[in-house]
C-alpha positions as CSV (number, residue, x, y, z in Angstrom):
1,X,-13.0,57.9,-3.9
2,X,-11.3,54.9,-4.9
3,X,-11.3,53.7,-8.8
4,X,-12.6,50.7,-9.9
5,X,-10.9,47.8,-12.1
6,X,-12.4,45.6,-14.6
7,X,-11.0,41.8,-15.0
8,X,-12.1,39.7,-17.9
9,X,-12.8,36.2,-16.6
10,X,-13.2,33.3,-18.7
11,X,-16.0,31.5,-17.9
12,X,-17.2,28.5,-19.6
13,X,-19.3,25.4,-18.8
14,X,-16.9,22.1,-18.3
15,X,-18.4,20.6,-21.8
16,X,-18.5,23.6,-23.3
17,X,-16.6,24.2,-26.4
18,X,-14.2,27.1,-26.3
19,X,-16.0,29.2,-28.9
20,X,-18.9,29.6,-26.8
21,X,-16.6,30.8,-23.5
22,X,-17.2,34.3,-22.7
23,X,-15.4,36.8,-21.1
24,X,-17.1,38.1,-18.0
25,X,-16.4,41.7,-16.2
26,X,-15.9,41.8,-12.7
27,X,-15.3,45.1,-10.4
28,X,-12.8,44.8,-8.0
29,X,-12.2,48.0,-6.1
30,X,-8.1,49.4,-6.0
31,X,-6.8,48.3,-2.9
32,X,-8.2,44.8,-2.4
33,X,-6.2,42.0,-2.4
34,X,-7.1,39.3,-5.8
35,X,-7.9,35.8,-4.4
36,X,-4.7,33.7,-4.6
37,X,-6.7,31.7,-7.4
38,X,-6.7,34.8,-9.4
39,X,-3.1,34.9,-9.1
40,X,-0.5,33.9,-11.5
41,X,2.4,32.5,-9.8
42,X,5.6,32.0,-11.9
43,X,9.6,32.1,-11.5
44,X,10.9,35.4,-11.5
45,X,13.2,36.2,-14.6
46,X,11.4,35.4,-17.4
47,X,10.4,32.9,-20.4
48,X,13.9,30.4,-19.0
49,X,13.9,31.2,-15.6
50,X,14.3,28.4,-13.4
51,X,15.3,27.3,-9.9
52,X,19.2,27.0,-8.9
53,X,20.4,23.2,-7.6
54,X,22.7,22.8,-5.4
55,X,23.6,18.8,-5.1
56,X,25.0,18.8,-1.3
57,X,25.6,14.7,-1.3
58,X,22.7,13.3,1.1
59,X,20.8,16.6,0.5
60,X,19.2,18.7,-2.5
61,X,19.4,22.2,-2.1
62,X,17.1,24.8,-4.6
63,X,16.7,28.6,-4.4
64,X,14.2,30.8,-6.8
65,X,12.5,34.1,-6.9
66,X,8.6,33.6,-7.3
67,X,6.5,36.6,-8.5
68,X,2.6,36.6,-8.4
69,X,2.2,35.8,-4.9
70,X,-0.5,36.8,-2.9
71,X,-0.4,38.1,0.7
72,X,-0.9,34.5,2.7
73,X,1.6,32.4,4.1
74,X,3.6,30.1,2.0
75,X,4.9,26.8,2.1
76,X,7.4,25.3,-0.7
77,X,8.0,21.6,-1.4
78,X,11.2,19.9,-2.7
79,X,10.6,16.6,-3.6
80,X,14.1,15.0,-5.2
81,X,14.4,11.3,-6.7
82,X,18.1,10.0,-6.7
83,X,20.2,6.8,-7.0
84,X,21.8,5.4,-4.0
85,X,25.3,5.2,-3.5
86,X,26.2,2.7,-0.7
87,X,28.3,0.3,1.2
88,X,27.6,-2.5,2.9
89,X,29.8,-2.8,6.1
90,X,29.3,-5.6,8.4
91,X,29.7,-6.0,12.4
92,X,33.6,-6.5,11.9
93,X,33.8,-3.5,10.1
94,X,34.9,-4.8,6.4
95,X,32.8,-2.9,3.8
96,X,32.0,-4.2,0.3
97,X,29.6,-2.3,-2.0
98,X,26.2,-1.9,-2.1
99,X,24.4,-4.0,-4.5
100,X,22.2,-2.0,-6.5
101,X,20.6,0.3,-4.3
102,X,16.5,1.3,-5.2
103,X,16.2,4.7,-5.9
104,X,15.1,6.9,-3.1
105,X,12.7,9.5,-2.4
106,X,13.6,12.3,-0.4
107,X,11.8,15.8,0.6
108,X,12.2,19.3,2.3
109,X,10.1,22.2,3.2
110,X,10.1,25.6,4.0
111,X,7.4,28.2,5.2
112,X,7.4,31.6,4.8
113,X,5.0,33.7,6.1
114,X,3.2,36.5,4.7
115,X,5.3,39.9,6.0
116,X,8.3,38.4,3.8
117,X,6.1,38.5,0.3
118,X,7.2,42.0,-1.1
119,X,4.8,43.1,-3.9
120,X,3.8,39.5,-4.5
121,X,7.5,38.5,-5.2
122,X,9.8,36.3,-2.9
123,X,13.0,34.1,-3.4
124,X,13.3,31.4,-0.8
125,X,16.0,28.3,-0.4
126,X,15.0,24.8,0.5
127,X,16.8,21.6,1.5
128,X,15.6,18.1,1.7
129,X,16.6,16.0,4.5
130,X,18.9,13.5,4.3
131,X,17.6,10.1,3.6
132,X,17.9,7.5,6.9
133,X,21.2,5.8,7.2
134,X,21.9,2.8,7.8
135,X,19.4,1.7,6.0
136,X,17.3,-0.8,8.4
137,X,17.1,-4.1,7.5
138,X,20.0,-3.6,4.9
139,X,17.8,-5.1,1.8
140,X,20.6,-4.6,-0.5
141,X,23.3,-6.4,1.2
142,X,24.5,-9.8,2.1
143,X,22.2,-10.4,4.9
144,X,20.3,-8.1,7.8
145,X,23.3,-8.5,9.9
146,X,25.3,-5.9,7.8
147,X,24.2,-1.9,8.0
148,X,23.7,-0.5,4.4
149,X,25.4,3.0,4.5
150,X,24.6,5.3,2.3
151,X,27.3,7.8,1.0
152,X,25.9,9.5,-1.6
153,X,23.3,10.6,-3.8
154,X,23.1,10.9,-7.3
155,X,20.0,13.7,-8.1
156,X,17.4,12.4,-11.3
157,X,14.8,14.7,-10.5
158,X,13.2,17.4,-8.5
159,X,9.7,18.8,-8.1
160,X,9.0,22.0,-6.3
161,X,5.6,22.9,-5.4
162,X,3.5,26.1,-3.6
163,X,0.8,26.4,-1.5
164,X,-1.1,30.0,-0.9
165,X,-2.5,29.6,1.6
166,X,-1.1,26.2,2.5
167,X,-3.5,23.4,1.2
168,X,-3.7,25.3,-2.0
169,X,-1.0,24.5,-4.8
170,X,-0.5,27.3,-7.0
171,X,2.8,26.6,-8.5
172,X,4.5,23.1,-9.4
173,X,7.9,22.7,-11.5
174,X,9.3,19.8,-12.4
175,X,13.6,19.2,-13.3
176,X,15.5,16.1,-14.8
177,X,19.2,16.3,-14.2
């Protein structure tokens, strides 16, 4: 015979005040798996955990354990902002510096699929990709004729985010550097 839990849901209307919410009881029998809404996903290691950087020049590398998972597929987002360190080099080959670069956007992902979630908890690594270079067009050198190389990045930001199942964002951290 299997037992039966109770979980207190809050449920309140969405003009509701909060004094009026009410906590509801819902069975769920041992054994079944909580909807991934129900979950509560969160870095592993505590109130300060966070995610480990790794700056790898054109690339952004992070690694974190995550607890609280469900058993769907996952896929994890690293979305990094960064300042642009480039050259300008034209068709003879002389280079002269970039001239104030835009910051650029770049991103990475990584999937992991269900079997590798061990009691809700997994610890994953991803890497953006490295932005396109030369830069067409050049817009931050002397004229489209030169090739804007870039030769380094300089990380501001980062922003990982989980979806379980994919199309459903249950986690999203955001890090200045």
């Amino acid at each position: 015979m299997r037992s039966k839990t109770l979980l207190a849901i809050a449920t309140c209307g969405l003009l509701v005040a909060a004094a009026s919410c009410q906590d509801t009881p819902v069975a769920v029998e041992d054994g079944l798996d909580l909807p991934t809404s129900l979950a509560s996903v969160h870095l592993k290691g505590g109130k300060k955990a966070a995610p480990t950087y790794r700056d790898a020049g054109l690339t952004l590398v992070a690694k974190a354990s995550l607890s609280g998972l469900g058993n769907e597929d996952i896929l994890v987002t690293l979305d990094a902002m960064a300042n642009v360190d480039a050259v300008c080099q034209n068709q003879g080959g002389n280079q002269a510096p970039g001239q104030n670069p835009a910051p650029i956007s770049v991103t990475g992902t990584t999937s992991i699929p269900a079997e590798e979630i061990k009691n809700g908890n997994v610890t994953f690594t991803v890497e953006t990709l490295a932005p396109v270079s030369p830069i067409p067009g050049a817009p931050d050198c002397p004229n489209p004729n030169w090739d804007e190389i870039i030769v380094d990045l300089t990380f501001t930001s980062a922003t990982i985010t989980v979806e379980q199942p994919v199309g459903t964002v249950v986690f999203t951290r955001m890090d200045y550097f």
